[in-house]
N, C-alpha and C positions, 0 to 999 in steps of 0.2 A: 859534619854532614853525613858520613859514610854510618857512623854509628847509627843516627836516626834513619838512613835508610833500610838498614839493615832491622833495624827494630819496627818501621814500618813495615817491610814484607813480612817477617816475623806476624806479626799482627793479624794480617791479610791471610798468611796462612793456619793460622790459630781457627781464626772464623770462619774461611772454606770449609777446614778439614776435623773440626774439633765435633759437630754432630754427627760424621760419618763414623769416626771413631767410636764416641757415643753408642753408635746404634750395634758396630759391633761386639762393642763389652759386652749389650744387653741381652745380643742374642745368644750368652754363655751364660746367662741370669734365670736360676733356678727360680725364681717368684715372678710372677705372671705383671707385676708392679714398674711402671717407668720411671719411678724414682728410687725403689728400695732395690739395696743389693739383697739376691737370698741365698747367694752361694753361684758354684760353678756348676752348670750340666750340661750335656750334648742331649737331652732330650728336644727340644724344639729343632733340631735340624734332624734325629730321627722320624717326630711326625712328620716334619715339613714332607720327609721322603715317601708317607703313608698318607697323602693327602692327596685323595686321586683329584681332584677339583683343582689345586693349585699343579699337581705336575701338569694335566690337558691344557691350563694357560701358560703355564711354563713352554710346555712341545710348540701349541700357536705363535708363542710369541719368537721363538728359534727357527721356525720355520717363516713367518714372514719377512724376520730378521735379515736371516742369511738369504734368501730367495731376492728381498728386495734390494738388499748392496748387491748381488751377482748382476742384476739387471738395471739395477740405477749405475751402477762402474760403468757398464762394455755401455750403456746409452751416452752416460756422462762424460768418458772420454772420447766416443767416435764425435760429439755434440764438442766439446774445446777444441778438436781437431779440425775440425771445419770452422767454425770462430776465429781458429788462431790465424786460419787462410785467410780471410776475408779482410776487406779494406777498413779502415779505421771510420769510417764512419757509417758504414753497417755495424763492421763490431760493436762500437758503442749503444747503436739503437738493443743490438741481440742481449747485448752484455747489461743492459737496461732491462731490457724486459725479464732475463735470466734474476735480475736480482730481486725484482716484484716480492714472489713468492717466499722467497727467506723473510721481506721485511713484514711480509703482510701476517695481518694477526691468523692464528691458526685453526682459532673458532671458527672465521669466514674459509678458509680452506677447508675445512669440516663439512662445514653448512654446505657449501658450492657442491662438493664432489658428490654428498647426500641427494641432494637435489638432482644432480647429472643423475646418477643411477636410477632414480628415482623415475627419471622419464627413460632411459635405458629399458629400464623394467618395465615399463609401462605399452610401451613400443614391443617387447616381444612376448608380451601377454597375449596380445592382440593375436601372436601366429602359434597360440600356443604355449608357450613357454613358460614355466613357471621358474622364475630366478629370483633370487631374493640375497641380504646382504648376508658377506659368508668370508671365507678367508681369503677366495678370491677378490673379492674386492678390495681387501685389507691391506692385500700383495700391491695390488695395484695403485693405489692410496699413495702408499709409502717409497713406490719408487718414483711418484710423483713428486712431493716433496723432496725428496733425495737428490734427483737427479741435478741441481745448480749447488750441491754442495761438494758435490764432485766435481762438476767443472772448474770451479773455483780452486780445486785443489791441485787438480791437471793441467789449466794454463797456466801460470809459472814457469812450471817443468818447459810447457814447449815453447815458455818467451826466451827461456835460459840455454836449450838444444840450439848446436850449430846446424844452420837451415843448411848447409852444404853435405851435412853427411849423407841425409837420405839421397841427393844427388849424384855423388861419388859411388856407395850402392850402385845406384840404377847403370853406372857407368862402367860397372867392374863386373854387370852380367847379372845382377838380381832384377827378379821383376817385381812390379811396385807393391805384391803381396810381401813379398819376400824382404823385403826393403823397409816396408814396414813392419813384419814383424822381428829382422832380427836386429833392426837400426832406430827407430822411431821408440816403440813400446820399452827395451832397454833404458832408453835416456830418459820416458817420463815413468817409468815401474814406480818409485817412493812417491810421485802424488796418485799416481792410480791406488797405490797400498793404501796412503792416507785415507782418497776420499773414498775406499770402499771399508775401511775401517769409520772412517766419522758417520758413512750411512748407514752401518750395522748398529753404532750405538745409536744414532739419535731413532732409531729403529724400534730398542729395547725402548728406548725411554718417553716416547711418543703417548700420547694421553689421549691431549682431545681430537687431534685426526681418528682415530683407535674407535670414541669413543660415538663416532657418528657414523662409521663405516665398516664396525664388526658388528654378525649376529649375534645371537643367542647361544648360539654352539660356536663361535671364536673368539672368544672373550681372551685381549690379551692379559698378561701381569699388570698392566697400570690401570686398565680397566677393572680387573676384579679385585685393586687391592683400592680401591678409588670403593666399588662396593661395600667393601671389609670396614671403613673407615665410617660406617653410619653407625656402626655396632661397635665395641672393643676392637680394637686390634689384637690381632693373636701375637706372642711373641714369633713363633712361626715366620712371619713376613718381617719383623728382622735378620732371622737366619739366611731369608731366601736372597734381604737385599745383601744383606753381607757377600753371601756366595756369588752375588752378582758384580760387585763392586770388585772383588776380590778376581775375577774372568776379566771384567775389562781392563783392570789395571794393568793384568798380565799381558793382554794382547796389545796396550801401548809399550810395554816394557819390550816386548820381542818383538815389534814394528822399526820401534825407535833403534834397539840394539841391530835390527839388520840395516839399515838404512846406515848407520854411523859406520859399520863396517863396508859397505857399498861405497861412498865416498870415500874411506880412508884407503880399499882399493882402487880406484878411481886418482886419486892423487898417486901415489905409488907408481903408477903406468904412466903420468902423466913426467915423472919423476926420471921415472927410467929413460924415458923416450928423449925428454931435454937431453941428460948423459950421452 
């Protein structure tokens, strides 16, 4: 049984990871061809870097990116924070309607927030204003979305926190800012890392919210490589996703590595303190 397990994840890994790879080789693939090898070059990641069109959705998509996890985290965990107070059976209703939005298809999240602005827009024409879809709204978009994947990542943390510490604080002369930041945010820090890292990627990797609620001048990476794809695809947009694959992997690798360190000190104290 172990063998065949072991040969089924084996498997499973093969088929995740075996196109991604794929795509890497190709972006070293001197012939323009997704079948033929024509040799090795670093030419398509020199254009990639002279392709003023793909760096401006490059910059857009790093700027809603990072902008949106800053502000889907500090909403996401103050939003599990108040959850995690509340009675079990409000929670449940919150903790329901919190998960809606993950389950619901993302077309109709699209559609819906298109429509909101839509009359948004429409309302402050009327005094004036001319507003229209742009990166703000992109921003905004996406720390919608975001925001129940963070909480999701940060209750845990505070089902797992002894409800007594931030008490003892309050009781040893901190006040409940203070209690909270130096008692509270410490013990849930690795799901707030998590879910400000899961909003960042699922951020990059966003399509069709992206593609109902960016203009003409914010056109993210999955939007313009989603354009790219009516024509040839350039080898270029291998390079780009490589470089991309190759970012996020490293930011799970030094999430996960500080986190395992965080724990293993965390046990150590707990270690000593027994002694």
């Amino acid at each position: 049984m172990k063998v065949l397990s072991r040969i089924y994840t084996t498997l499973i890994f093969i088929f995740l990871y075996a196109p991604i790879v794929i795509l890497i080789i190709f972006s070293f693939n001197s012939s323009k061809s997704r079948s033929v090898w024509g040799g090795f070059t670093l030419e398509w990641y020199s254009r990639l870097f002279q392709d003023e069109t793909i760096l401006n959705a490059l910059k857009n998509t790093l700027i809603v990116s990072v902008v949106a996890a800053i502000f889907a985290t500090i909403i996401g965990t103050l939003a599990a924070i108040g959850i995690d107070a509340m009675n079990k059976r409000l929670k449940k209703i919150i903790m329901t309607l919190t998960n809606i939005p993950m389950v619901n298809p993302e077309i109709v999240t699209g559609v819906s927030l298109l429509l909101l602005y839509s009359i948004v827009f429409g309302i402050l024409s009327k005094f004036g204003l001319d507003v229209s879809l742009g990166l703000v709204t992109l921003i905004l978009s996406h720390i919608t979305f975001n925001i129940p994947y963070v909480i999701l990542s940060v209750l845990p943390k505070l089902r797992q926190m002894n409800k007594h510490i931030y008490e003892a604080a309050i009781d040893l002369g901190c006040n409940p800012f203070q209690a909270f930041m130096k008692v509270v945010i410490p013990e849930i820090r690795p799901g707030i890392m998590t879910g400000m890292l899961m909003a960042f990627t699922l951020s990059i990797d966003d399509f069709i919210i992206s593609y109902f609620t960016s203009g003409p001048t914010s056109q993210t990476l999955s939007v313009l490589i989603y354009s790219m794809t009516r024509r040839q695809i350039s080898p270029k947009i291998n390079a780009l996703s490589a470089l991309m694959f190759v970012t996020v992997l490293s930011l799970l690798l030094i999430v996960n590595i500080r986190q395992i360190r965080e724990e293993n000190k965390a046990k150590n104290s707990k270690s000593i303190v027994k002694l």
